[in-house]
C-alpha positions in Angstrom: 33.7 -156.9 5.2 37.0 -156.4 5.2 38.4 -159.6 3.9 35.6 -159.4 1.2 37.6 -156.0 0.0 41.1 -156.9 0.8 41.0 -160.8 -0.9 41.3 -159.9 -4.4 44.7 -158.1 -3.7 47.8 -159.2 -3.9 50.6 -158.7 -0.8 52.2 -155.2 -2.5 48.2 -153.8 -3.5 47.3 -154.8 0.7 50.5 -153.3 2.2 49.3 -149.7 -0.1 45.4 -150.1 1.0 46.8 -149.9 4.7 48.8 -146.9 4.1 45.7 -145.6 2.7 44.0 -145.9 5.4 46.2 -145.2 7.9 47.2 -141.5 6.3 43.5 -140.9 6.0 41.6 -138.6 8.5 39.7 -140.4 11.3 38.3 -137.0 12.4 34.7 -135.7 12.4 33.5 -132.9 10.1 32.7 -129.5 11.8 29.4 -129.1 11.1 28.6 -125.7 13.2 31.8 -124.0 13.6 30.0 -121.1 15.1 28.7 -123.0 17.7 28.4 -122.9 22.0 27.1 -124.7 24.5 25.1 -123.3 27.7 24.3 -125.8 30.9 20.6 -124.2 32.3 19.8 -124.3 35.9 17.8 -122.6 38.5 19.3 -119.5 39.1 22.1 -119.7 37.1 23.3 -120.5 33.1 26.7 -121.1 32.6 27.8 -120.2 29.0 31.0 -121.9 26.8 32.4 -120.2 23.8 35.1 -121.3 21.8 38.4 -120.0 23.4 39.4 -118.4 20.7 36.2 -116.5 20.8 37.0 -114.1 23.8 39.8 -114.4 26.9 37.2 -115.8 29.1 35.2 -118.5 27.4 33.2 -119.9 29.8 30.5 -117.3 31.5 28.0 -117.2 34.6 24.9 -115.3 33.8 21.5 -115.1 36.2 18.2 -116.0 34.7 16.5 -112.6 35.3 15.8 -111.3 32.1 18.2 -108.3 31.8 20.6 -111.1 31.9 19.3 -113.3 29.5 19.3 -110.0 27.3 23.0 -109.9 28.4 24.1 -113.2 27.5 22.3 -113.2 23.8 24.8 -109.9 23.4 27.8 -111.7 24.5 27.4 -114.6 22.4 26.2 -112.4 19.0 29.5 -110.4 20.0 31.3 -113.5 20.1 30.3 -114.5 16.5 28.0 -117.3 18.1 25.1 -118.3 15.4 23.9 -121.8 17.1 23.6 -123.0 20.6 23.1 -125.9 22.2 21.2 -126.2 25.9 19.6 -129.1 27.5 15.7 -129.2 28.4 15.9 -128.9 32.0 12.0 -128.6 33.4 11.1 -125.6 32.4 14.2 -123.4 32.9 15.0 -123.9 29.4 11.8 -122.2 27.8 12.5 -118.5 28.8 16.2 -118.5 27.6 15.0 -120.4 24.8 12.8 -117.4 23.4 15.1 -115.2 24.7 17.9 -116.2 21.9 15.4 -117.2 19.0 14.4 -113.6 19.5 17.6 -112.5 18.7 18.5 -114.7 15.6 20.2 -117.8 16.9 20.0 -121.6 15.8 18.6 -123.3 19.1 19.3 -126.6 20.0 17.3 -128.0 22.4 18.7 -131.2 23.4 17.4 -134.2 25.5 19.5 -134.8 28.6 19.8 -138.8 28.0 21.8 -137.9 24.8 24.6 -136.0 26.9 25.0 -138.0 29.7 27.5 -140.6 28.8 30.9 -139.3 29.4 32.3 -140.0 33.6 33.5 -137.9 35.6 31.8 -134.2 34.6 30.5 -132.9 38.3 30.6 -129.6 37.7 28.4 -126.9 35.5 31.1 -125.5 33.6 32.2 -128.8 32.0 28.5 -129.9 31.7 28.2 -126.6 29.1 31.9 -127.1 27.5 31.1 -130.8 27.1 28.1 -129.5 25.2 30.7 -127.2 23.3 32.5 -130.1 22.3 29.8 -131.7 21.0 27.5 -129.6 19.2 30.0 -128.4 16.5 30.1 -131.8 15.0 26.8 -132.8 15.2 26.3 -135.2 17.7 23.4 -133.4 19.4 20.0 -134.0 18.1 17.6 -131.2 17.7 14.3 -131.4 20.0 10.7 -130.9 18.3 9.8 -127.8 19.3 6.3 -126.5 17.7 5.8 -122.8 16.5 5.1 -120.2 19.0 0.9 -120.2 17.6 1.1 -123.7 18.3 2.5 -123.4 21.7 -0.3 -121.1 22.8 -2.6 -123.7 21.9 -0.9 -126.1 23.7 -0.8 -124.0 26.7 -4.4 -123.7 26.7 -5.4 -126.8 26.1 -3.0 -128.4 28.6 -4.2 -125.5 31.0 -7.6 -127.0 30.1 -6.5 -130.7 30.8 -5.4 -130.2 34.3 -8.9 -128.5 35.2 -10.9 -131.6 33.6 -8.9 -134.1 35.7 -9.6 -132.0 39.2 -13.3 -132.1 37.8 -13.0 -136.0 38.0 -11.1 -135.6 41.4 -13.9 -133.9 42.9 -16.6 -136.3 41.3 -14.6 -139.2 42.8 -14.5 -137.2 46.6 -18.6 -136.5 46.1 -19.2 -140.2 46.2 -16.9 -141.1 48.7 -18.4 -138.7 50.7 -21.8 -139.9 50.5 -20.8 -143.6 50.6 -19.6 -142.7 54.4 -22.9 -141.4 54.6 -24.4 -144.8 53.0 -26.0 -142.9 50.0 -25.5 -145.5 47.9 -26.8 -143.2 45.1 -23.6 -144.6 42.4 -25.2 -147.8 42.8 -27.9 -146.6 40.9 -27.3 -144.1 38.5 -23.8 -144.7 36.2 -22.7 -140.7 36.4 -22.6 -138.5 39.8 -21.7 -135.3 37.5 -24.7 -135.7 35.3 -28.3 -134.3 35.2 -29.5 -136.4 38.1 -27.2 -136.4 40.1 -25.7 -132.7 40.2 -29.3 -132.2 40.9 -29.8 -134.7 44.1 -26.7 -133.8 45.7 -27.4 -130.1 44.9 -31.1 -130.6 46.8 -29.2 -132.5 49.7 -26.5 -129.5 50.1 -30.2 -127.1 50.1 -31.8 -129.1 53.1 -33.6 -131.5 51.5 -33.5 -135.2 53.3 -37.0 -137.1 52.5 -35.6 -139.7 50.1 -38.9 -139.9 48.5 -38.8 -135.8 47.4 -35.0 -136.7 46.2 -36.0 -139.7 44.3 -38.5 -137.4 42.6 -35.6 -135.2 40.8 -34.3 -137.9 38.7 -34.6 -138.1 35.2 -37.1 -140.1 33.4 -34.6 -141.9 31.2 -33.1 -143.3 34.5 -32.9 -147.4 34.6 -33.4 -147.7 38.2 -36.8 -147.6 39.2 -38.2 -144.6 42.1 -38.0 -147.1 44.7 -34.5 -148.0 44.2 -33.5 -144.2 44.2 -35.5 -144.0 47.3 -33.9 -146.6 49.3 -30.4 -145.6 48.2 -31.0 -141.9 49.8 -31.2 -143.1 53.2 -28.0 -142.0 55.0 -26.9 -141.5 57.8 -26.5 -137.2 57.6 -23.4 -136.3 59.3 -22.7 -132.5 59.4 -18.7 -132.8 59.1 -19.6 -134.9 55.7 -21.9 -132.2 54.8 -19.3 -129.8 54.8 -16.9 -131.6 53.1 -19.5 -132.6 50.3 -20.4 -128.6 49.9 -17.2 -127.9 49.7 -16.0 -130.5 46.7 -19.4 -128.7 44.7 -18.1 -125.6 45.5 -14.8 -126.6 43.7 -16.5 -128.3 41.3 -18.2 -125.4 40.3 -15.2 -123.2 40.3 -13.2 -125.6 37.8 -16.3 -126.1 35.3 -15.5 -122.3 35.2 -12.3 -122.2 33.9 -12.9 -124.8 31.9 -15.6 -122.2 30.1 -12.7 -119.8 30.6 -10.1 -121.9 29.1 -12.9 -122.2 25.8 -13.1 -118.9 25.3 -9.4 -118.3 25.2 -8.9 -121.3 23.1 -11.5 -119.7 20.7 -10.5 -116.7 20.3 -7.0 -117.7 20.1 -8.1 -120.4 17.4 -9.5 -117.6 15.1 -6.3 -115.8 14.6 -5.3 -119.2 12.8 -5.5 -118.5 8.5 -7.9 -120.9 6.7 -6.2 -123.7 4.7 -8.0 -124.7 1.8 -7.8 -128.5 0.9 -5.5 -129.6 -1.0 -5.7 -132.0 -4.2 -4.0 -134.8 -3.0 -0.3 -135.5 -4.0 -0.8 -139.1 -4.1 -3.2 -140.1 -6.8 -4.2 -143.1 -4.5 -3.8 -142.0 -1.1 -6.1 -144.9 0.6 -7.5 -147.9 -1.1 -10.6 -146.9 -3.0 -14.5 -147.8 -2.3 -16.4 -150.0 -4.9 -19.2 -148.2 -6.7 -21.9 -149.4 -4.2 -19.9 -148.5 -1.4 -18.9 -145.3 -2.6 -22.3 -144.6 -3.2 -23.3 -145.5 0.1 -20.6 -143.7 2.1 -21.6 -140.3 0.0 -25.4 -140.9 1.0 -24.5 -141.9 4.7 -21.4 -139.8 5.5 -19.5 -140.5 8.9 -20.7 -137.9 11.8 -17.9 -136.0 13.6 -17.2 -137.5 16.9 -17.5 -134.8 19.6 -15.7 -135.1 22.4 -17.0 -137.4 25.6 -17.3 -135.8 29.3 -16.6 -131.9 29.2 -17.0 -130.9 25.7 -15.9 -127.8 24.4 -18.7 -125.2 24.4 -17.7 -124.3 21.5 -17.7 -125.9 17.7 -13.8 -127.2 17.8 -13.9 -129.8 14.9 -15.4 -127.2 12.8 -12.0 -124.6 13.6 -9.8 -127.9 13.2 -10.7 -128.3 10.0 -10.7 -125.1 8.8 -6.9 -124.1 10.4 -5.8 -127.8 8.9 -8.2 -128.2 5.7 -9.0 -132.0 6.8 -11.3 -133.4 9.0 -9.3 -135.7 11.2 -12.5 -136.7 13.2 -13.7 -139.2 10.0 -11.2 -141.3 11.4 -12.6 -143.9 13.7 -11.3 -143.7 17.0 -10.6 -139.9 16.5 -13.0 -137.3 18.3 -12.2 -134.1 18.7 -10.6 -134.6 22.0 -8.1 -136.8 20.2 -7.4 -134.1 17.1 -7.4 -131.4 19.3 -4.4 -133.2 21.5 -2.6 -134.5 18.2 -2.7 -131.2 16.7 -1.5 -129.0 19.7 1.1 -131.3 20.9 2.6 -131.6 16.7 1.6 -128.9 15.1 0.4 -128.8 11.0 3.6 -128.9 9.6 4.2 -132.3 8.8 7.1 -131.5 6.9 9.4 -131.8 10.4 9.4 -135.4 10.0 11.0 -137.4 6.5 7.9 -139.6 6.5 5.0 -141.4 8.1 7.5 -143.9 9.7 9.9 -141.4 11.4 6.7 -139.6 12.6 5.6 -142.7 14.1 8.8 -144.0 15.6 9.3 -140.0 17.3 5.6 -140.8 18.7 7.3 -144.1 20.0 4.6 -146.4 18.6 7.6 -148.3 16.4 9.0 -151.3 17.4 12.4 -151.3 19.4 13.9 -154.4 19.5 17.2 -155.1 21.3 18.9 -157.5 19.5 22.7 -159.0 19.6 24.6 -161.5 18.3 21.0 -162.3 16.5 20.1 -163.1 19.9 16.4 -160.9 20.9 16.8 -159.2 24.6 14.1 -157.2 24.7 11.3 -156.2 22.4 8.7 -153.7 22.9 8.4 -149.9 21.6 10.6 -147.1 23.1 9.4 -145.9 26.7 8.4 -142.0 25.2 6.5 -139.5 27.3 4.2 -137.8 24.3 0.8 -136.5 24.6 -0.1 -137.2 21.2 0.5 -140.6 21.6 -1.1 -141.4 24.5 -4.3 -139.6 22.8 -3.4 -141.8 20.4 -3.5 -144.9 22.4 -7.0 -144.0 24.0 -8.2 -143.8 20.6 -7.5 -146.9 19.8 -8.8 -148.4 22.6 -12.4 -147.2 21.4 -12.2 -149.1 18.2 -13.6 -152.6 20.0 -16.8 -152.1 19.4 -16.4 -150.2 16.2 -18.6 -151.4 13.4 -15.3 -150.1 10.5 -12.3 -151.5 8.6 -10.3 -149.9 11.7 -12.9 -151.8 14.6 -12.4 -155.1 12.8 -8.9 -154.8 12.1 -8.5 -154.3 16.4 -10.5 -156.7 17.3 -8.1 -159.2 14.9 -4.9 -157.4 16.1 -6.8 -158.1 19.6 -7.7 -161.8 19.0 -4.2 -162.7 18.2 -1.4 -160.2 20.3 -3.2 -159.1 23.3 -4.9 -156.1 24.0 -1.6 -153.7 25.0 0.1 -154.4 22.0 -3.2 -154.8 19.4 -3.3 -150.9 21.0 0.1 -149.7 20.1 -0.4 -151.1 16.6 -4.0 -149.5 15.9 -2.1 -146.4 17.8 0.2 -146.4 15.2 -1.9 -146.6 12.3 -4.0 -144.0 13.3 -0.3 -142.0 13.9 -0.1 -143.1 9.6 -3.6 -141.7 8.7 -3.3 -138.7 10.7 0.3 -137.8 9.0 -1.1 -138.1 5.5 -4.3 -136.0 6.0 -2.1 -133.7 7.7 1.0 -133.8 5.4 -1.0 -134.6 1.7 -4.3 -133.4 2.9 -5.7 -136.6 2.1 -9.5 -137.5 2.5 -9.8 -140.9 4.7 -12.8 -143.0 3.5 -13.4 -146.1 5.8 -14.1 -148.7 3.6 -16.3 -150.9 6.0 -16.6 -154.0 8.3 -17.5 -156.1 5.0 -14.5 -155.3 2.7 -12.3 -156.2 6.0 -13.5 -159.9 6.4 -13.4 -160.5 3.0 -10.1 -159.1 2.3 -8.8 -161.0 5.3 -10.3 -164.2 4.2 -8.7 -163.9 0.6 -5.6 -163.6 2.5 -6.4 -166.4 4.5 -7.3 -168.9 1.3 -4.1 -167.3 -0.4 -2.1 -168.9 2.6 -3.6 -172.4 2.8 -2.9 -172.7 -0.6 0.6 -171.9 -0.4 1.1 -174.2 2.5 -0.8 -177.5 0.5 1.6 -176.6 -2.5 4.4 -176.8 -0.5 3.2 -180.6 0.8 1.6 -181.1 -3.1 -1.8 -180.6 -2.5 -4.3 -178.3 -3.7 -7.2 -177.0 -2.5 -10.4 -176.5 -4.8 -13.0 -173.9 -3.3 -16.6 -175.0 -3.4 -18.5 -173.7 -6.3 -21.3 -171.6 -5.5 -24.8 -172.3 -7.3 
């Protein structure tokens, strides 16, 4: 690059270039002059000002909260406007509120970015180090969704962990009753269903004759009454017995807060302002339907998914799409599970990120190739720990068997990478479609398992007959009577 600029100059214009150069400033531009840095802990924050901000720059406060209160007055008299503090568990979160309360710039800043420089042992030079660097920028803001959002996050994380101790105690019912050898998940696919809450229910109540227990199961069951009879003979050990009552008891208990984490979640949802849709900014936002298939699509529209296992008992897609004004469940591979995630881990401001490629690459669904001296070390996506995309991911995963543009475009991605990366790549399409209904609040219309194959198969044709030009052949397609 250099020689490029330098070999159209003679020795005198070279020798001026370099003092050019040389006299110019190397330094970085102060981007928040107003600016300190606070290292979180425990029990303690540790707090660096400027030193020409007050005789003692660097502070110890506690994290009670007449001390938080304490420290956001020292640094507003201090003439501090921004601050920057790492996201250490969840230490950060209450001094975070704290200070956006009182009218400060937070930065909260991912540990891995601050990390690099030897030899700092001590708190007081992790939060000057942060001091040093904040002012000019180097510290990356974290996403951090508004306070509504994070309510609905709360809840439906709260909800989350109660759904997987549901499956926990599912999985500890039938390992209790295979020690007994009731081989009753050998017959029926679901413990937690209608058959089976009711067997085990009439087993906890007394009930042993395998031919009475046999009797409660549902007519739709595949197995016949003999083989739910011969699977209900156990051995009936009281220690078992107890254990088993105990998981339904639990099981009981965590269906409701699950209920109680709904009704929160509800109420909580209907504070949210309706948002009309919007005409679409993009006068083509996805390709467009032939006439038939328009036609066809408008007579048969696409059903919102609900969610699997654990539904919400109450209509959720229905408040989705009235707090976002697009129905994000149209989107095969999206039930409301999935929106519900997406939304509360993102927000419905999709104005936070440039575009649909920085949204996806923060989701870590982008590719991250390590290359040097054009040599590749390592390829693969970034390893990021995000809700949304994992939702995402599971999502994706449905589309095998999907009968759309978006099943048969997996099952090729599928075909030809491999499952774990034909996933990442559906995962981030989805990532695209949900960012433009969100962002444009544009209406996705799948355009069918037809227009797929024959697109792909034009592409296909259009590539043979690139490759026989290139060896001077040419290949005539069969006329069709």
């Amino acid at each position: 690059m250099a020689t490029t600029r330098t070999s159209g100059l003679n020795r005198k214009q070279r020798r001026e270039l370099a003092r050019r150069l040389q006299a110019a400033d190397p330094g970085l531009e102060v981007m928040h002059p107003h600016a300190a840095g606070i290292d979180v802990g425990n029990s303690t924050h540790y707090v660096a000002v400027r030193p020409d901000r007050d005789p003692d720059p660097v502070r110890r406060f506690d994290c009670f909260t007449a001390d938080l209160h304490r420290l956001a007055d020292w640094l507003q008299h201090c003439g501090v406007t921004t601050v920057a503090l790492q996201s250490t568990g969840v230490y950060w979160i209450p001094i975070y509120e704290i200070l956006e309360a009182h009218g400060f710039e937070v930065y909260l800043v991912n540990a891995r970015h601050t990390k690099n420089l030897p030899g700092r042992k001590t708190d007081v030079q992790e939060s000057q180090w942060l001091l040093k660097l904040h002012p000019y920028g180097l510290l990356r803001n974290s996403f951090h969704p508004s306070a509504e959002i994070r309510v609905v996050r709360t809840y439906w994380r709260q909800r989350g962990d109660h759904v997987r101790a549901v499956s926990t105690c599912i999985q500890r019912m039938q390992k209790v009753l295979t020690q007994m050898n009731i081989q009753l998940a050998n017959v029926i696919s679901d413990l937690s269903g209608w058959t089976g809450q009711r067997i085990v229910r009439a087993i906890l109540a007394g009930e042993r004759n395998p031919e009475t227990l046999a009797a409660l199961s549902h007519p739709g069951i595949h197995a016949t009454h003999a083989e739910i009879a011969k699977s209900l003979e156990g051995t009936w050990q009281p220690d078992l017995l107890f254990v088993l009552k105990q998981e339904v008891d639990l099981y009981d208990t965590y269906q409701l807060r699950i209920a109680e984490c709904d009704q929160e979640l509800e109420r909580h949802l209907k504070t949210f302002a309706d948002k009309p849709p919007d005409p679409p900014a993009d006068p083509e936002p996805f390709p467009t339907l032939a006439p038939s298939d328009a036609r066809a699509h408008q007579h048969h529209p696409k059903r919102r998914r609900k969610a699997g296992s654990h539904a919400p008992q109450f209509d959720l897609g229905r408040e989705l799409h009235r707090i976002s004004g697009v129905d994000l469940t149209r989107i095969d591979g999206i039930d409301v599970g999935v929106a519900q995630t997406v939304i509360s881990e993102v927000g419905l401001d999709m104005s936070r990120w440039e575009d649909e490629d920085h949204f996806a690459s923060w989701l870590g669904l982008c590719p991250d190739n390590r290359i040097t001296g054009g040599k590749v070390l390592r390829r693969g996506t970034r390893h990021v720990i995000n809700r949304a995309a994992t939702a995402l991911r599971l999502g994706a995963s449905t589309l095998l068997r999907s009968q759309s543009y978006l099943g048969a475009q997996y099952r090729r991605f599928r075909g030809k990478l491999g499952a774990p990366k034909a996933i990442t790549a559906m995962a981030h399409k989805l990532a695209v479609l949900v960012y433009r209904m969100l962002r444009w609040g544009h209406a996705y219309v799948d355009k069918g398992l037809q227009y797929y194959e024959e697109r792909h198969r034009q592409q296909q044709i259009h590539l043979l007959k690139k490759r026989a030009a290139k060896l001077g052949l040419q290949i005539v397609e069969p006329q069709v009577a």
